[in-house]
C-alpha positions as CSV (number, residue, x, y, z in Angstrom):
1,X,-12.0,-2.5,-35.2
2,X,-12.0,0.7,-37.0
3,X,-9.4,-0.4,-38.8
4,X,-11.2,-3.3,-40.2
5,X,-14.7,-1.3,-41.1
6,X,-12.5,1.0,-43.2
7,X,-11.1,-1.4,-45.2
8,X,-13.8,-3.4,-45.8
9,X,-15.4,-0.3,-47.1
10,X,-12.7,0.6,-49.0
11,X,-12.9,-2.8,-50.9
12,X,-16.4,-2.4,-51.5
13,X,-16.4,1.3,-52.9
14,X,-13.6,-0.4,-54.9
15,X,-15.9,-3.5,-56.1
16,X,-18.8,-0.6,-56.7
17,X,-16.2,1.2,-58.5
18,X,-15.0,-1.3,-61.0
19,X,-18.8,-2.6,-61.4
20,X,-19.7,0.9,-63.1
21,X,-16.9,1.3,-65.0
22,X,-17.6,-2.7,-66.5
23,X,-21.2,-2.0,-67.0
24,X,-20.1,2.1,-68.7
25,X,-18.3,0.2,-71.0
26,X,-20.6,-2.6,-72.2
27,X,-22.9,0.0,-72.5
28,X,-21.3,2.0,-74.6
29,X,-19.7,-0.7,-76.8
30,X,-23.4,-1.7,-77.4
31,X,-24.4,2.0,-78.1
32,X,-22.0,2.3,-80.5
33,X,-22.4,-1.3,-82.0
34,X,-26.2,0.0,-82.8
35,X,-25.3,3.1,-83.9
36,X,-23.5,1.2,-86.7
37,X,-25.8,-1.3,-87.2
38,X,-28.7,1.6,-87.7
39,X,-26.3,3.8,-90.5
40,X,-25.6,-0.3,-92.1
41,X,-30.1,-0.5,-91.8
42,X,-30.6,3.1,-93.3
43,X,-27.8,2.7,-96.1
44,X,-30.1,-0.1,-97.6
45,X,-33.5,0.6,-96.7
46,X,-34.5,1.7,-99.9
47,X,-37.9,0.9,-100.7
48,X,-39.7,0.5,-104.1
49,X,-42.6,2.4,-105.2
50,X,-44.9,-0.3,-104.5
51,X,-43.4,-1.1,-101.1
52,X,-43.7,2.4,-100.2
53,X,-47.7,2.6,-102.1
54,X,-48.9,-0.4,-99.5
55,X,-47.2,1.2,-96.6
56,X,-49.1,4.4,-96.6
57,X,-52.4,3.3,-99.3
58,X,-51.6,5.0,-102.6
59,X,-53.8,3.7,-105.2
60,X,-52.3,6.0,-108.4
61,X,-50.7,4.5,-111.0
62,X,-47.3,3.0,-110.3
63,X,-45.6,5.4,-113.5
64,X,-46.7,8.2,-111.8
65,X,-45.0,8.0,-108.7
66,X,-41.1,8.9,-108.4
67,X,-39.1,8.3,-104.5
68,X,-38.0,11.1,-102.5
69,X,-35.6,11.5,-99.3
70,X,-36.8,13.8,-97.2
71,X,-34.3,15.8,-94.8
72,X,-34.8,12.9,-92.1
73,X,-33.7,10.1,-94.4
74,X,-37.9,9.2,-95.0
75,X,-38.9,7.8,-97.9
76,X,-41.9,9.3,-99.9
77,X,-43.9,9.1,-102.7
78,X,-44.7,11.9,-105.1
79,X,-46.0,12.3,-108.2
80,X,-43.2,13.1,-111.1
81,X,-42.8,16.8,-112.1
82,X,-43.0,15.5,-115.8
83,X,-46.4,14.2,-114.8
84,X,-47.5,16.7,-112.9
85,X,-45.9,19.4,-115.0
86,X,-48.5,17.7,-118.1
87,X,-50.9,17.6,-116.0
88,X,-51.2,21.6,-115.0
89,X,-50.3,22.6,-118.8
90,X,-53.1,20.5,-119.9
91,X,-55.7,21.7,-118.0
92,X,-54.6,25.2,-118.6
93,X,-54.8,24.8,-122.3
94,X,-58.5,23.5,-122.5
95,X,-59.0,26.3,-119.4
96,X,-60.6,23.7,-117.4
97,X,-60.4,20.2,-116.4
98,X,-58.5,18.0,-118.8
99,X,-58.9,14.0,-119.6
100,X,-56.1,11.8,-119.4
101,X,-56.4,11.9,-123.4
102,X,-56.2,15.3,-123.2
103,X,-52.6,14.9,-121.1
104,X,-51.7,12.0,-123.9
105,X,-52.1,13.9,-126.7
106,X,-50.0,16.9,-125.1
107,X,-47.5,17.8,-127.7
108,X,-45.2,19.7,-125.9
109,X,-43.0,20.4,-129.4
110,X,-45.8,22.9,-130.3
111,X,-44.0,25.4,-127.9
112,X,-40.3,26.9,-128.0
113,X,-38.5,28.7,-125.2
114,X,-39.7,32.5,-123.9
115,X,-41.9,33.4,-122.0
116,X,-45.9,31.8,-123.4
117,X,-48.9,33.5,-121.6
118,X,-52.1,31.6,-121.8
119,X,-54.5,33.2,-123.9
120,X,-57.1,33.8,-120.8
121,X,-54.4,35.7,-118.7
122,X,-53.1,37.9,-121.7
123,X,-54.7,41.0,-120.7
124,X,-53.9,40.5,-117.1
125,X,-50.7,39.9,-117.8
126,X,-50.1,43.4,-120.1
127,X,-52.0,45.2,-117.2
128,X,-49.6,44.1,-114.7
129,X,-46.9,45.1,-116.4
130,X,-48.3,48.8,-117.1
131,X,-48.9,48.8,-113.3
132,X,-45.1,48.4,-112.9
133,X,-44.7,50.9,-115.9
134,X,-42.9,48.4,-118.2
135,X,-44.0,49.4,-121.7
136,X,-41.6,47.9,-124.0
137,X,-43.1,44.2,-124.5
138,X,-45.9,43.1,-126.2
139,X,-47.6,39.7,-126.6
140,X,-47.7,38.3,-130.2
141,X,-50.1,36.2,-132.0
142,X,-49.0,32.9,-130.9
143,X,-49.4,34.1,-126.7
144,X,-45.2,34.8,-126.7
145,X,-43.9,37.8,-124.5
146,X,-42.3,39.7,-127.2
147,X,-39.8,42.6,-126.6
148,X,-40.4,46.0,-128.8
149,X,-38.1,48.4,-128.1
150,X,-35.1,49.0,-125.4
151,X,-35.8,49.6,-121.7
152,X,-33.5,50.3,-118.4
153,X,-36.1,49.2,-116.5
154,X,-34.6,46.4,-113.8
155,X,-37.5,44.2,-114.6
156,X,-37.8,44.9,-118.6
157,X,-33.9,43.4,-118.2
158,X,-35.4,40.3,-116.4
159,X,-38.4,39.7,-118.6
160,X,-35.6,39.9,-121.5
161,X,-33.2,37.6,-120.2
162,X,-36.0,34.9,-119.2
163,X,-37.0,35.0,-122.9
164,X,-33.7,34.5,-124.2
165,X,-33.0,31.8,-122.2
166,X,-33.1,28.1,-123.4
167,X,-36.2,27.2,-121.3
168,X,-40.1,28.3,-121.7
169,X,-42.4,29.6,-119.0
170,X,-45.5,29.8,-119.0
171,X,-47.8,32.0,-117.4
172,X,-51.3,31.6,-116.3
173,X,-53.3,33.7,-114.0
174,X,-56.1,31.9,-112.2
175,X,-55.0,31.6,-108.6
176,X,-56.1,27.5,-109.3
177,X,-54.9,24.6,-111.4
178,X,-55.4,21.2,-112.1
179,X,-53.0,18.2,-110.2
180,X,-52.6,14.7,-109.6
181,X,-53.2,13.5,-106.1
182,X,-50.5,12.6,-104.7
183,X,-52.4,9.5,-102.9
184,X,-55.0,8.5,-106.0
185,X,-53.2,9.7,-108.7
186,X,-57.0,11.5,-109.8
187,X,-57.2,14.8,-111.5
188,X,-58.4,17.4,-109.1
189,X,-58.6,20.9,-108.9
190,X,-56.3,23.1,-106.6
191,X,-57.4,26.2,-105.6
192,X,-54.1,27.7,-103.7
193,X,-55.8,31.6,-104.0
194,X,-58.6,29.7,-101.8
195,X,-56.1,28.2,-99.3
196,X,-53.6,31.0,-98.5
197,X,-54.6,34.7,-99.9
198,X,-51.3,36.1,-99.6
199,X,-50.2,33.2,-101.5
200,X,-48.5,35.0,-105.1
201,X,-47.9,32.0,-107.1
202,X,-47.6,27.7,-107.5
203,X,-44.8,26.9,-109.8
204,X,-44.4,23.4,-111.4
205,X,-41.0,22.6,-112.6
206,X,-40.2,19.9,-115.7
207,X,-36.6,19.5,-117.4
208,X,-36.5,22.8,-119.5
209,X,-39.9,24.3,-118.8
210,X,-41.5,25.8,-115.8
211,X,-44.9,26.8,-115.2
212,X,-46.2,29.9,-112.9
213,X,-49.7,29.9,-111.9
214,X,-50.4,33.3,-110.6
215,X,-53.2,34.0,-108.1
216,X,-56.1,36.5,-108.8
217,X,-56.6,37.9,-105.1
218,X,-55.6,41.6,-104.2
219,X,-51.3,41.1,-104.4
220,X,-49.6,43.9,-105.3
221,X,-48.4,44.1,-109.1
222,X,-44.8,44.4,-108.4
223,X,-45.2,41.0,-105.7
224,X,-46.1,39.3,-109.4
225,X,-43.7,40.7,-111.2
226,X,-40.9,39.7,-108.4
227,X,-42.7,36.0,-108.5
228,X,-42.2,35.7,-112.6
229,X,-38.7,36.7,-112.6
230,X,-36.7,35.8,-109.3
């Protein structure tokens, strides 16, 4: 009788056993079938910029927008850095907030690569470099950083070499600028100094040019300096 008990429950650890092991493997055929159907999904989801505008509301202009993969594989919207790299230069050269004429009529030929301070930050800019005790440029008649004599200095060197470079930067130092929204596309004012104090700078980047809005709270000279030329 023992006997008999045993083996039945022998079989039916066996039938258990052989059960698991089907069902393990369906299950993991199917994991892996999804898995592959998932990478086929995200290798052609990508959207358009007006899929993408009715998904999350954008209203701006369609032009303005460029698609961006974040580290997740998301899609986004931003505004391009051409655009937006118009935008800030615009407002900073009518030192307030510009038109969409006044970003049309942007001739960006007017300026050649070095290093162009705006002519509202000029003075700022010459006192932060006597802070650091760099006294070898000088700012000419057209707002460009000018060299005037030689200088060991480790930061005269890297002032020098930005203006010798093939790309311009230009400086202004506000601690705010004007941007698109991202969502509307609008022209509106950002105040970075206002939203982080220890915030140094807000750079915007275009093929060739960059631009470094510097912020006007209590930083350290030096911090600035390190912000201009790292």
């Amino acid at each position: 009788m023992n006997k008999k008990i045993l083996f039945l429950i022998s079989c039916i650890l066996i039938v258990l056993l052989c059960t698991t092991i089907i069902i393990y493997k369906k299950n993991s055929s199917k994991k892996v079938e999804d898995l592959i159907i998932e990478e086929d999904n995200s290798e052609n989801t990508d959207k358009t910029v007006e899929e993408i505008k009715q998904e999350i509301g954008a209203t701006a202009d369609e032009d303005l927008y460029e698609v961006q993969k974040e580290y997740d594989g998301r899609e986004i919207l931003v505004i391009k850095p051409d655009a937006q790299y118009k935008t800030v230069l615009a407002g900073i050269l009518k030192n307030g907030e510009p038109t969409e004429q006044d970003i049309e009529k942007l001739d960006l030929s007017n300026f050649h690569k070095g290093i162009w301070i705006s002519e509202t930050s000029r003075e700022k800019f010459l006192q932060i470099l006597e802070k650091c005790k760099i006294e070898n440029f000088k700012i000419d008649e057209d707002g460009y950083l000018v060299k005037i004599e030689e200088s060991s200095n480790e930061y005269s060197l890297k002032l020098e070499e930005i203006i010798n470079s093939e790309t311009l930067t230009v400086i202004d130092i506000k601690g705010t600028c004007y941007i698109r929204d991202d969502m509307t596309g609008e022209i509106v004012e950002y105040p970075f100094k206002d939203m982080d104090l220890y915030q140094i700078c807000e750079i915007f980047e275009t093929e060739g040019s960059k631009i470094i809005i510097l912020t006007t709270n209590d930083v350290e000279e030096i911090d600035m300096l390190k912000a201009i030329c790292d």
